[in-house]
C-alpha positions, 0 to 999 in steps of 0.5 A: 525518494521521499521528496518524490512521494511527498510531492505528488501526495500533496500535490493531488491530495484531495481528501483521504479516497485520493490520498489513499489511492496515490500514495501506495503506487508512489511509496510501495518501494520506499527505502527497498534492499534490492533484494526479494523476499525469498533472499530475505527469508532463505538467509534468515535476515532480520526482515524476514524474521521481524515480518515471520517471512510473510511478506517482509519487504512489503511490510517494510516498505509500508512502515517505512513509508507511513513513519516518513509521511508523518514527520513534520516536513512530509506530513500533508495527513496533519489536517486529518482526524483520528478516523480519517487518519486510520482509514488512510493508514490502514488502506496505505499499508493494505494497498502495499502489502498487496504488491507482493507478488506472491498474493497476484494470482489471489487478488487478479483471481478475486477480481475476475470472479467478481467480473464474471458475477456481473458484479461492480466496484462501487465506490462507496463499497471499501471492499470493492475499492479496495479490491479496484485498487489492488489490482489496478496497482498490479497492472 
């Protein structure tokens, strides 16, 4: 699996945007129990309380998966700065967090609104990318 991840990281990884964009749709079920959050949360596992029950396997899959881009053979974020490395992580570990199935309704629901204001997802705009992603990522 981490083979797979680093391979189509690098392989498209044409600055932090495209990175940021591959990587959570590639690593968003790294190193998974094969289990839900709900099992993690009703038998007290060590996920469930080392997250607060909120949202544990997400938050795993996210740690996990930027711990593993950041060993030397997998780590294709070595030519990044401190910022561009941060923007990368922060975005990465947002973007998992939001495949928690919990939060669809939230994020499908902030899209839509926008949409129904007439509103655009602007590139430059990380709120709107961000969002752009997030739900695409639940599609």
């Amino acid at each position: 699996h981490s083979h797979r991840c680093r391979t189509v990281c690098m392989s498209a990884l044409r600055g932090v945007r495209n990175a940021t964009s591959l990587t959570p749709n590639r690593c968003h079920d790294y190193a998974h129990l094969g289990v839900n959050n709900n099992f993690l949360s009703s038998t007290m596992h060590k996920l469930g309380l080392r997250y607060n029950f909120i949202s544990p396997l997400e938050n795993m899959h996210a740690s996990e998966a930027l711990q593993m881009l950041l060993r030397p053979e997998n780590n294709f974020l070595v030519t990044l700065g401190k910022d561009e490395y941060l923007e990368f992580h922060q975005s990465v570990a947002q973007l998992i967090l939001a495949t928690d199935m919990t939060r669809h309704i939230e994020f499908t629901g902030q899209f839509t609104a926008k949409l129904a204001a007439g509103k655009r997802f602007h590139s430059y705009n990380k709120h709107g990318a961000r969002l752009r992603k997030t739900v695409t990522s639940h599609c």
